[in-house]
C-alpha positions in Angstrom: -11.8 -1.1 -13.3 -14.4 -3.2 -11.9 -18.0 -2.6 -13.9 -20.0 -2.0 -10.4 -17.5 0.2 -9.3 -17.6 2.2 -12.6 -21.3 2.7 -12.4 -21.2 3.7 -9.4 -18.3 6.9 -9.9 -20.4 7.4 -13.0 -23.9 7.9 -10.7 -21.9 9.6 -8.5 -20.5 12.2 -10.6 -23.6 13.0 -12.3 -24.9 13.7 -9.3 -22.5 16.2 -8.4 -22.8 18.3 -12.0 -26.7 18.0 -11.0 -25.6 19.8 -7.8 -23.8 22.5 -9.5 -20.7 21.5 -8.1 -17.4 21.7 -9.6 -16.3 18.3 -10.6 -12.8 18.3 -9.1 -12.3 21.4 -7.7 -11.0 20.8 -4.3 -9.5 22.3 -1.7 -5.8 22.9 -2.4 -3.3 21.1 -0.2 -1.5 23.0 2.4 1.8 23.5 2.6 3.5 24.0 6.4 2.7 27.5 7.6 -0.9 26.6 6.7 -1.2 23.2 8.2 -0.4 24.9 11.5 -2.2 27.5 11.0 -5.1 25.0 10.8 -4.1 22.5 13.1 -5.0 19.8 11.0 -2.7 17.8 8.5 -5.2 16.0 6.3 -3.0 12.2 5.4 -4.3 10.2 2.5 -3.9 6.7 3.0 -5.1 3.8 0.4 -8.3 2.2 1.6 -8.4 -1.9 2.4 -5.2 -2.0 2.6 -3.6 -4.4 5.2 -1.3 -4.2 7.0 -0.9 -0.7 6.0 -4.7 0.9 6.6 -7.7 -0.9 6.3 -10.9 -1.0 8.8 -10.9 -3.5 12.0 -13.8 -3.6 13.4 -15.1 -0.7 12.2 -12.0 1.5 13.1 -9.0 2.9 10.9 -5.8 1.0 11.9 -2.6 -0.4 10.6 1.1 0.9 10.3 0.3 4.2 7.7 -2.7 5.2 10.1 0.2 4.8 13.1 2.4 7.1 11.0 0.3 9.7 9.9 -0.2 10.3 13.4 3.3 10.4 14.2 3.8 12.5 11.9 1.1 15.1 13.1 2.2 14.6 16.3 5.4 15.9 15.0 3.6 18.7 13.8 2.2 19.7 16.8 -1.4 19.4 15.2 -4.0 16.3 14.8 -4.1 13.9 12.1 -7.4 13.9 9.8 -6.6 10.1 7.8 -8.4 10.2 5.1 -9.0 7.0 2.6 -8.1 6.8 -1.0 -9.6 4.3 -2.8 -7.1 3.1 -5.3 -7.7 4.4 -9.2 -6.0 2.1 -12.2 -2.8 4.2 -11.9 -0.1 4.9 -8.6 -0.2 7.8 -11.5 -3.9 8.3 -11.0 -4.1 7.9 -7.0 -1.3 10.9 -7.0 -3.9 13.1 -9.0 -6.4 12.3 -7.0 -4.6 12.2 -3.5 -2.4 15.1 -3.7 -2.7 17.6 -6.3 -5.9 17.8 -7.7 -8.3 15.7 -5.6 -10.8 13.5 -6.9 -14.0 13.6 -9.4 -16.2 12.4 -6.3 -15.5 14.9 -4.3 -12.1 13.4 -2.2 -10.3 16.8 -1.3 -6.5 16.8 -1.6 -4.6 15.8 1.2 -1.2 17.7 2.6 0.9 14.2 2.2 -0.1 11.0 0.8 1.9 7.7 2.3 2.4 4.6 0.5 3.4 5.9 -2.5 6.3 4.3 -4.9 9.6 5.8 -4.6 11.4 5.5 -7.7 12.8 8.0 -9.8 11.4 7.2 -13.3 7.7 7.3 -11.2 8.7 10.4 -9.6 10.1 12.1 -13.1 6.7 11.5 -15.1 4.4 13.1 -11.6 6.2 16.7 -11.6 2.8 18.2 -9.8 4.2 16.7 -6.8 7.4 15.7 -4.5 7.9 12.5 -4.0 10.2 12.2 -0.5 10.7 10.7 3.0 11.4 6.6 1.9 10.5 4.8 5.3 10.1 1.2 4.4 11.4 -1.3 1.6 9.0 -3.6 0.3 9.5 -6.9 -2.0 7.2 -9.9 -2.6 7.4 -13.4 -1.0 6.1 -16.7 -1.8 4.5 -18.8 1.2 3.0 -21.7 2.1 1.2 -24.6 4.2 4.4 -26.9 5.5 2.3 -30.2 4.6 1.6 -29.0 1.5 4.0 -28.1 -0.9 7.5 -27.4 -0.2 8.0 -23.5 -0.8 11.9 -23.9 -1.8 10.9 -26.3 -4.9 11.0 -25.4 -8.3 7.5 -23.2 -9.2 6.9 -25.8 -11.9 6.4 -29.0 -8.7 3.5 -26.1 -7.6 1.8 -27.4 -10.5 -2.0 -29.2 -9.2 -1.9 -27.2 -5.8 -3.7 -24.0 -4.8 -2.2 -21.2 -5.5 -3.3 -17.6 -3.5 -2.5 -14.3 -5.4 -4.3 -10.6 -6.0 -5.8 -10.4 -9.0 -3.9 -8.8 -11.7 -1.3 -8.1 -9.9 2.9 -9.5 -10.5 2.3 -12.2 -8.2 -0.4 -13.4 -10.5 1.1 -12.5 -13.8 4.3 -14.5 -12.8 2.8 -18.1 -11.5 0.0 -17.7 -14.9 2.7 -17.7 -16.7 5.9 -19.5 -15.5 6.8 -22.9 -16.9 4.9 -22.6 -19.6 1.9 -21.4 -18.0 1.4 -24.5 -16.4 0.4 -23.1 -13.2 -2.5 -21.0 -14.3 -4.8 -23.6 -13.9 -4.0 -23.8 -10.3 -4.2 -20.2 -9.5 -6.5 -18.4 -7.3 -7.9 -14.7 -7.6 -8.6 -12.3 -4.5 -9.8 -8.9 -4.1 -5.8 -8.2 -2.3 -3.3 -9.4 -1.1 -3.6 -9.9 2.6 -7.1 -11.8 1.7 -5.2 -14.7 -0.7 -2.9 -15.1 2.3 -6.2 -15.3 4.6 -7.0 -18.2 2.1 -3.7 -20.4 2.9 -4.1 -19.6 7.1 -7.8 -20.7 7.0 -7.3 -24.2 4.5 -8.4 -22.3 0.9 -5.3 -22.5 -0.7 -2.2 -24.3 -0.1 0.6 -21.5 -0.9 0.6 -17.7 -1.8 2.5 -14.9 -3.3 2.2 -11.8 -1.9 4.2 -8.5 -0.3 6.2 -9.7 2.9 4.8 -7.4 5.5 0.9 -8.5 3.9 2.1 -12.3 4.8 3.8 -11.6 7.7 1.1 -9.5 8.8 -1.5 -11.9 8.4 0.4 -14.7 9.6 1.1 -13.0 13.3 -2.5 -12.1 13.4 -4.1 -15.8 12.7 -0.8 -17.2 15.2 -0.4 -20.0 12.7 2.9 -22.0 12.8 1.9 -24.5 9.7 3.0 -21.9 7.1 6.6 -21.8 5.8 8.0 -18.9 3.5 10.4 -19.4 0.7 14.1 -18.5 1.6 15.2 -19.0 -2.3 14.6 -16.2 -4.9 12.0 -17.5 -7.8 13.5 -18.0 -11.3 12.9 -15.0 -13.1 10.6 -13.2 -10.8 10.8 -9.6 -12.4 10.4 -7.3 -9.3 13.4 -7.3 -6.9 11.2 -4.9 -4.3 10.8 -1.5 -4.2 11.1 1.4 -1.4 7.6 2.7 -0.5 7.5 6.9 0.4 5.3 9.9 1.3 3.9 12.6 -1.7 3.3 16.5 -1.3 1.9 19.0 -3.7 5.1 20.4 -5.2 4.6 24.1 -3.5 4.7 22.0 -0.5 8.7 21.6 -0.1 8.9 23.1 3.5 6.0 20.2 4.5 8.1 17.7 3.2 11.6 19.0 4.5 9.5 18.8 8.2 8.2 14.9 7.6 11.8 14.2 6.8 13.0 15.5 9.7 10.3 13.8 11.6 11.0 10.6 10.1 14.6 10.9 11.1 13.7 11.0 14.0 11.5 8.0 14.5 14.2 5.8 12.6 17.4 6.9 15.2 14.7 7.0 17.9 13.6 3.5 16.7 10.0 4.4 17.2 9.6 4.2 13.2 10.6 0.1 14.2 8.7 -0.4 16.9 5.3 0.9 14.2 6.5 -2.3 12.0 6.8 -4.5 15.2 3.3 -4.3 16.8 1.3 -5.1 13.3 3.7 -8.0 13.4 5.8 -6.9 9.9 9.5 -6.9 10.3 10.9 -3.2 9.6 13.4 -2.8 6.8 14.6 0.6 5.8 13.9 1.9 2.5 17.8 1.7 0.2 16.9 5.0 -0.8 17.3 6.4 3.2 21.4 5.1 3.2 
């Protein structure tokens, strides 16, 4: 975790046992009954996170935000989106998000989006459900058409720029294929949908990042000079992932009503048409048949 951000949870949390508050003792999330009984499903989505739910001008937006009112909608009751800044762990942000709530005071929520559906994940998190895949993810390597020729062998990358989050696959993979010889040449940002800012606005010349945070970015900026890869890179570890929804684990009958929600949306093709308008092409999570 970053120091300044440490220090700051730390100050925080001190000043919460000075309150006589209960450091994480929250609400506890509601399961369906309750939810309309309030009218209110509270949605944890990950803050700064583009495409999926980051700030635009000061307002909440991107394809999560678009769901979790869908899914309230669904409901019958309004959406409160509330934002979850990312711990060190998907492990941690599950504590935090869902079953527990946070140290600073973040209250659980009734369902969490964005959350990693895979089974070994889901085995080691019993305090929740892990349900409802909507979208399959991967990673894809991008970049200026002048430039660098994307299909090439990673090793030819070798003296351009080269875009990635920081400590994240993409930048573990181009540090250290060929040798290493690339990790001269890489370039760290805060996420991914800033190091693909970096190649549309002449910082770096190619990226590696999530498809739908370059294909995001690059129907925003309405560049054409940017080419994605169409070959898989040698010995790239993660073959993608499907990307679900979390509820407390007393919440079944919540998640049984999202599903049915979500079924909805996908035959309807409304779920689609969420993808389609933050310019990220929609492709059903394996998990969902």
């Amino acid at each position: 975790m970053d120091r300044r951000v440490f220090l700051h949870h730390a100050a925080m949390a001190a000043m919460l046992a000075m309150s006589g508050l209960p450091l994480g003792k929250a609400a506890k999330a509601a399961p369906l009954g309750r939810v309309k009984e309030l009218g209110v499903l509270r949605v944890a989505v990950y803050r700064d996170n583009r495409p999926w739910s980051w700030r635009k001008d000061g307002r909440l937006v991107g394809i999560d935000v678009d769901l979790a009112q869908a899914l309230a909608k669904g409901l019958g009751v309004r959406a409160d989106i509330a934002e979850l800044v990312a711990d060190e762990s998907a492990d941690d942000d599950l504590r935090n998000g869902v079953w527990r709530g946070g140290l600073l005071g973040f209250q659980p929520a009734d369902i969490m989006l964005h959350v990693p559906f895979d089974r070994a994940f889901a085995a080691r998190n019993d305090q929740v459900a892990i349900v409802a895949p909507y979208f399959r993810e991967s990673f894809q390597f991008a970049g200026v058409k002048s430039e660098i020729d994307v299909n090439a062998p990673p090793a030819d990358y070798r003296g351009k720029r080269l875009a990635v989050e920081l400590d994240s696959i993409p930048d573990f993979y181009l540090i250290g294929t060929a040798g290493g010889i690339l990790a001269r040449d890489v370039i760290h940002f805060s996420n991914g949908a800033d190091a693909v800012l970096a190649v549309t606005d002449g910082r770096a010349d190619a990226v590696l990042a999530s498809r739908a945070q370059i294909e995001a970015v690059l129907h925003d900026s309405g560049t054409t000079t940017v080419a994605t890869r169409t070959m898989p890179l040698p010995a790239f570890a993660s073959a993608g992932w499907d990307i679900g929804m979390a509820v407390k684990e007393n919440s079944r009958n919540l998640s049984d009503a999202a599903e049915a929600i979500l079924a909805t949306m996908r035959a309807s093709g409304e779920l689609e048409t969420i993808f389609t308008a933050h310019g990220v092409r929609y492709r059903p999570a394996l998990a969902a048949g």
